[in-house]
C-alpha positions in Angstrom: 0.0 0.0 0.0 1.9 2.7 -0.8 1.7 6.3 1.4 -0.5 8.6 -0.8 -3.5 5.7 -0.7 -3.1 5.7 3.2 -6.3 7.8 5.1 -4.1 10.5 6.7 -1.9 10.8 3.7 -1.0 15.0 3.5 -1.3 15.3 7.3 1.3 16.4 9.3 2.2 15.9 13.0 3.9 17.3 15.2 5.3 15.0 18.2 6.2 16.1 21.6 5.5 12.8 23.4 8.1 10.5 24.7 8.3 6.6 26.3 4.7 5.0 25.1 1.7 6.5 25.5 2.2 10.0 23.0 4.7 7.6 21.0 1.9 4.9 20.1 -0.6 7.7 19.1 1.8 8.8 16.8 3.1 5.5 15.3 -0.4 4.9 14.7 -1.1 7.9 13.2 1.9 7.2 10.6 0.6 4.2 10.1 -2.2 5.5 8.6 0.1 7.6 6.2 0.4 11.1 8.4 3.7 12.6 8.5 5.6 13.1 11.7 8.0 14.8 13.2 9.1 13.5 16.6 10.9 16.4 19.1 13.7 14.6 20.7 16.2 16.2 23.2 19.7 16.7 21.9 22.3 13.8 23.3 20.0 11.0 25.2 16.5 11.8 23.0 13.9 9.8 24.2 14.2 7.5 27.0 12.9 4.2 25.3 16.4 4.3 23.0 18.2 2.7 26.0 15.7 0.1 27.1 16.3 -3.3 25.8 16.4 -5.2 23.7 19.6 -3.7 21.7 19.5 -4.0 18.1 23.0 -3.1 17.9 26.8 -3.6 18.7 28.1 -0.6 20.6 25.5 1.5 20.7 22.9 1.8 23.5 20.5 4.0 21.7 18.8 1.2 19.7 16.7 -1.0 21.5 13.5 -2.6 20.0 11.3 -0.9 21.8 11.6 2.1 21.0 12.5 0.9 16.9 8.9 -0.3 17.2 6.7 2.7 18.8 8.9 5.3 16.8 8.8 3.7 13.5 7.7 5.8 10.5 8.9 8.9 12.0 11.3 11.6 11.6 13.1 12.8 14.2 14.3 16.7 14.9 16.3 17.2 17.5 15.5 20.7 19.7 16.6 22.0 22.8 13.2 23.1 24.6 14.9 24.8 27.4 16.6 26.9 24.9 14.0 30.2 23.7 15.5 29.8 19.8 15.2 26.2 20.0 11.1 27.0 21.4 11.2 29.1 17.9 11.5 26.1 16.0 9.2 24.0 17.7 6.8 27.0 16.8 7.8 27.0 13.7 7.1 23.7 12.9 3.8 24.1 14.2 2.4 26.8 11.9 2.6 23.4 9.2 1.1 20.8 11.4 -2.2 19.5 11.5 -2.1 17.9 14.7 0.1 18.8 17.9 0.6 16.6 20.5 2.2 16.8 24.1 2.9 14.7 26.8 4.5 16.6 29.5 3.7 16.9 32.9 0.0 19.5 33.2 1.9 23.2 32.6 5.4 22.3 31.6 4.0 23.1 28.2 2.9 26.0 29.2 6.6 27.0 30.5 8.0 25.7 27.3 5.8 28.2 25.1 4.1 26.0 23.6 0.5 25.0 25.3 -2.6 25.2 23.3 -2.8 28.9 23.4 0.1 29.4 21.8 0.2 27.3 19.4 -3.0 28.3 18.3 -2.1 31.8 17.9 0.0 30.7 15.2 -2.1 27.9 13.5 -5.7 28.5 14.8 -6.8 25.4 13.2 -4.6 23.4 15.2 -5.8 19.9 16.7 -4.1 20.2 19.8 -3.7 17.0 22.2 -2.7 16.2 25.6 -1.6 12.9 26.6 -1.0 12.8 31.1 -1.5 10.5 33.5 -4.2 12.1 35.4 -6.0 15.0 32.8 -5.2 18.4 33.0 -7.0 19.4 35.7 -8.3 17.7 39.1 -5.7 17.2 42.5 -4.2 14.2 41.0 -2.8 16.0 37.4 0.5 16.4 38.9 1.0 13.2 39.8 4.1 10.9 38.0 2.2 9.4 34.5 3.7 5.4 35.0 1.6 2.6 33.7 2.4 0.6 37.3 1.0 3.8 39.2 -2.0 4.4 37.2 -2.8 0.5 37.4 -2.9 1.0 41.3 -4.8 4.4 41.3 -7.2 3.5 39.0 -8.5 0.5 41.2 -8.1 -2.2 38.7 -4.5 -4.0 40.3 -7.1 -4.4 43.8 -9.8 -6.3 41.4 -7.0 -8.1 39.7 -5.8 -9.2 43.4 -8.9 -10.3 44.5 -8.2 -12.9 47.4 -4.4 -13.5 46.1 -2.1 -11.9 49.2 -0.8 -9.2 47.4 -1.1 -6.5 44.4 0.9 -7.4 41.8 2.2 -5.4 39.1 1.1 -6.6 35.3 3.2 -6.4 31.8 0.4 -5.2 30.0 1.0 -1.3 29.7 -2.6 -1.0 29.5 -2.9 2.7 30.7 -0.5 3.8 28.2 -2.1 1.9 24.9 -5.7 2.5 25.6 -4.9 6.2 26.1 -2.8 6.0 22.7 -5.7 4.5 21.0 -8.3 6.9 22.8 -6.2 10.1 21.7 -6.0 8.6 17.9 -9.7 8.5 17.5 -10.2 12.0 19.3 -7.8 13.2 17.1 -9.5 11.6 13.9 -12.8 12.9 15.2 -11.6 16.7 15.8 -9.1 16.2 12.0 -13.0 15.3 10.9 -14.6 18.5 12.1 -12.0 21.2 10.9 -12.5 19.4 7.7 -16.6 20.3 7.9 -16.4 23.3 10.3 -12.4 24.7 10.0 -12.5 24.9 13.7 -9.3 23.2 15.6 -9.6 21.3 19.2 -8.2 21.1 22.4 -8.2 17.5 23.3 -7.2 16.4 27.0 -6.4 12.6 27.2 -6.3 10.8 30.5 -4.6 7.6 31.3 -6.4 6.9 34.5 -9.7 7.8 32.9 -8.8 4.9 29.6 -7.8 2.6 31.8 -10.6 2.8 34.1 -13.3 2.9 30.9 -11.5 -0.3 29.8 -13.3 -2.4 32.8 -16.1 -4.7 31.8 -18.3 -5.0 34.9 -16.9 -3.9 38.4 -17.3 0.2 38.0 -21.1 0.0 36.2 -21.7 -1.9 39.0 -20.1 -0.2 42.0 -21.3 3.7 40.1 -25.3 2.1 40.8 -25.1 0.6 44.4 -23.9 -2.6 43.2 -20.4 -5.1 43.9 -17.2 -5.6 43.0 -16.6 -7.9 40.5 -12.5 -9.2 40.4 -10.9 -12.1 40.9 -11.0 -15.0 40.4 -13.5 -14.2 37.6 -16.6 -16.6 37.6 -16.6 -18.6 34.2 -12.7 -17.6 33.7 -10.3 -20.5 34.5 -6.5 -21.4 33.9 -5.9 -25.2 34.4 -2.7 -26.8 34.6 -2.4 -29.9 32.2 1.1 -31.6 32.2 3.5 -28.9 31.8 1.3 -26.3 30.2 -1.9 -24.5 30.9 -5.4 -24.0 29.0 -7.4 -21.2 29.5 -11.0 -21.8 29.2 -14.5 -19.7 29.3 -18.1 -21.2 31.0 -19.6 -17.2 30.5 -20.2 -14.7 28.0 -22.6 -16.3 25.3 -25.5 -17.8 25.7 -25.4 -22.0 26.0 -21.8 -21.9 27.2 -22.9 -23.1 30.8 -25.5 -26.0 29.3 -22.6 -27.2 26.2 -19.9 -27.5 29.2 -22.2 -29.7 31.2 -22.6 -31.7 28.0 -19.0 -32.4 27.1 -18.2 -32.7 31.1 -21.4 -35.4 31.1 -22.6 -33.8 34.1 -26.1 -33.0 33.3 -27.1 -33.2 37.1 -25.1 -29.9 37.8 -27.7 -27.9 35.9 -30.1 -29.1 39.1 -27.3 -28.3 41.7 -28.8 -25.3 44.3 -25.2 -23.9 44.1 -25.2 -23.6 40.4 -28.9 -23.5 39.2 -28.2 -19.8 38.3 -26.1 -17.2 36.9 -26.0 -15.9 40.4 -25.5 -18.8 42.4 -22.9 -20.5 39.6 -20.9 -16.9 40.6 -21.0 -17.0 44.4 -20.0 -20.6 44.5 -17.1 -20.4 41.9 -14.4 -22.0 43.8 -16.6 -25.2 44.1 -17.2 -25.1 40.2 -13.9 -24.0 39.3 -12.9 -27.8 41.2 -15.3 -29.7 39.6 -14.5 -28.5 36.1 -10.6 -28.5 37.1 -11.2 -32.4 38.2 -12.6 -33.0 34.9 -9.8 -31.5 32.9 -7.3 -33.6 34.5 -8.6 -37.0 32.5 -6.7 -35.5 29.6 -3.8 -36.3 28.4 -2.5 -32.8 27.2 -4.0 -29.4 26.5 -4.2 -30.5 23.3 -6.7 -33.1 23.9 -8.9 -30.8 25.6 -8.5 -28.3 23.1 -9.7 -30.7 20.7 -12.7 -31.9 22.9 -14.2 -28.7 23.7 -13.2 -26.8 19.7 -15.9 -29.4 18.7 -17.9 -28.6 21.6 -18.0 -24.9 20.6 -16.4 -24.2 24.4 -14.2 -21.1 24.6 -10.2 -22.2 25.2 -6.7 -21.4 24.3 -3.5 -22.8 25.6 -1.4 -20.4 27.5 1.1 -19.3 24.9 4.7 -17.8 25.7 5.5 -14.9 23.3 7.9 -17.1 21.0 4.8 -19.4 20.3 2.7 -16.2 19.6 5.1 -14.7 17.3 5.5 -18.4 15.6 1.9 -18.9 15.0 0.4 -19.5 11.5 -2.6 -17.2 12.1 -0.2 -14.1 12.6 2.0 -15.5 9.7 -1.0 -15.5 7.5 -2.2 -12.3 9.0 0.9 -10.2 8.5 1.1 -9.1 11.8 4.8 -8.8 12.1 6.4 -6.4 9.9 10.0 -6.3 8.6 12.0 -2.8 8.0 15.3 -1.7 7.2 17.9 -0.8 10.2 21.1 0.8 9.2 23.5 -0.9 12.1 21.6 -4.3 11.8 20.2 -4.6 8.4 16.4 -5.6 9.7 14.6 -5.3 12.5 10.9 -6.8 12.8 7.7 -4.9 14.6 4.2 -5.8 15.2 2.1 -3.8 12.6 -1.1 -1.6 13.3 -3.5 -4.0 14.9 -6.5 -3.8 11.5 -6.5 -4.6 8.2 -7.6 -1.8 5.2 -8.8 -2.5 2.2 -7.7 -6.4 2.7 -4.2 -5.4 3.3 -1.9 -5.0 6.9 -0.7 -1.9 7.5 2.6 -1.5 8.4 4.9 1.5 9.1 6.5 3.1 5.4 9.5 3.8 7.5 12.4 2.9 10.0 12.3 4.3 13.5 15.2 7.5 13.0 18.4 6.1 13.7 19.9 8.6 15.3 18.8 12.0 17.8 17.9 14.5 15.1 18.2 12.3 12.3 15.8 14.8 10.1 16.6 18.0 11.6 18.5 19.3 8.4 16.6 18.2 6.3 12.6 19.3 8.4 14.7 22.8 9.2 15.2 23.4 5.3 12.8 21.7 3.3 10.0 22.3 5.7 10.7 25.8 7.4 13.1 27.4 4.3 16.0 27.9 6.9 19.1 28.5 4.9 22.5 27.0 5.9 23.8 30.3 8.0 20.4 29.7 10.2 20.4 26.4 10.3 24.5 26.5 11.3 23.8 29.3 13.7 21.0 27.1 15.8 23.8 24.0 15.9 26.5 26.7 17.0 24.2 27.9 19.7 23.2 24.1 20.6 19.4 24.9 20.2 19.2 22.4 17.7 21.4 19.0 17.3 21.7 17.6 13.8 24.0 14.3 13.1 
């Protein structure tokens, strides 16, 4: 698919975001063929470069997480604490379509560059906010981690349920649902300027995605009702042999009577403990045994994965990454995508999770291999800087250009 046929082909935006939340919106946003140009801070740049895993030999600057979230961008290198390298950034901005931020609630404004000033200069201006908390309320200030907003929101106590402790979980859920959120505001308010020429202010809050993200427990608590954590009635994870199967009794109607078919334990239905959806949910534990005793007749997970397919019962086996990323329905879907690396000579990265037009959609670019990989080339083609300006920024450090 090549970049002019993609939906946000001609757009341009303008990054200020850094680690995974800001950095997702924007790989997904040049995904879908927009152009953009990622701020990084001359010498370190964004953090992510120096997490692991290292793509490279001698360099610490490379590390696949951040080739993944960052690919299809450019990056410009600018100073921010520096008022010429502010100019740029402002600059830049009288292009762009879209400007996003996520700072700490008023560091933009210290840099020069919160909504209101960017809008004096492009009144258009989608303007979006990416923070842990919103930018308002007693909580805005707080540190924007996916680990802290996990705790805060409520969601690491339901995931504890009667386990003795907390625990902290891998899934950066906070930071991806508020990445996804902020893409559709952003398509929405890209929408209306396009009907009304009016820009937006948009103000995205991880606490608030993460906590929208939960199925049952908050529309229950919000009207008088319970929490609803773990364990989960109708969710279990059985050990068989050496690996585990995850399997589903809830969610679709006839799930509860086919289980008691393919267990051949019709009397259950008739049980006071499990007559109902109610009393099936108080007495979990008990039914979680019973189905557990059944599932250790088999052999393997895959026997019981074969058994309950044809029973039309919910299951998976527990998978390990490697067995993810080795799996002929991701194969044949084209999830992982392969791109050119300059030190390496390929690096692979999940693509944008949808298909359009029957076709993946992976990034048209690289991650930038170096801190201000672009600058040069943004500052002359883009802004019409000549070579004295441009050499006068480098000399006064405002800008960094390999």
């Amino acid at each position: 698919m090549t970049n002019d046929s993609l939906p946000l082909a001609g757009f341009l935006v303008l990054d200020l975001t850094r680690v995974l939340a800001g950095p997702y919106c924007t790989r997904l946003l040049a995904d879908m063929g927009a152009r953009v140009i990622k701020i990084e801070r001359p010498g370190d740049g964004d953090e992510t470069r120096h997490n692991v895993y290292q793509l490279e030999p001698g360099r610490g600057d490379q590390s696949t997480y951040f080739a993944r979230v960052n690919a299809g961008k450019e990056s410009v290198s600018v100073d921010l604490s520096n008022p010429e390298g502010r100019a740029v950034v402002v600059d830049i901005a009288r292009h762009a379509d879209v400007f996003i931020e996520n700072f700490t609630p008023g560091v933009a404004a210290r840099l020069g560059c919160d909504y209101p000033a960017i809008r004096e200069v492009k009144p258009d201006i989608v303007y979006c906010s990416i923070s842990g908390f919103g930018q308002s309320g007693p909580w805005r200030l707080r540190p924007a981690f996916a680990h802290i907003t996990n705790a805060i929101s409520g969601l690491m106590h339901l995931e504890q349920g009667d386990e003795a402790n907390p625990r902290s979980s891998n899934l950066q859920a906070a930071d991806m649902l508020a990445a996804t959120h902020a893409a559709t505001a952003i398509l929405g308010a890209l929408l209306r300027r396009a009907r009304s020429g009016q820009g937006a202010r948009l103000d995205v809050s991880m606490l608030e995605a993460l906590v929208a993200s939960d199925s049952v427990t908050f529309a229950s608590v919000l009207n008088g009702g319970q929490e609803h954590g773990n364990p989960r009635p109708g969710m279990l994870v059985h050990r068989i042999g050496d690996r585990y199967l995850a399997l589903q009794s809830v969610g679709a109607p006839d799930l509860w009577s086919r289980l008691l078919t393919v267990m051949e334990r019709p009397e259950l239905a008739k049980d006071p403990r499990f007559a109902t959806r109610d009393a099936r949910r108080t007495n979990w534990r008990a039914l979680q045994d019973l189905i557990g005793q059944w599932l250790d007749r088999f052999e393997s997970v895959e026997a019981a994965l074969d058994v309950m397919d044809k029973a039309r019962i919910p299951c998976a086996p527990v998978l390990h990454p490697a067995e993810v990323i080795a799996s002929p329905h991701l194969a044949e879907r084209r999830f992982f995508a392969t791109l050119p690396h300059r030190g390496r000579g390929s690096v692979r990265v999940t693509a944008s999770p949808y298909h359009l037009d029957g076709e993946p959609v992976h990034p048209q670019r690289p991650a930038p291999y170096r801190v201000g990989e672009h600058t040069r080339e943004v500052l002359a083609n883009l802004l019409g800087y000549d070579e004295a300006r441009i050499t006068a920024l480098l000399t006064s450090r405002a800008i960094e250009a390999p």
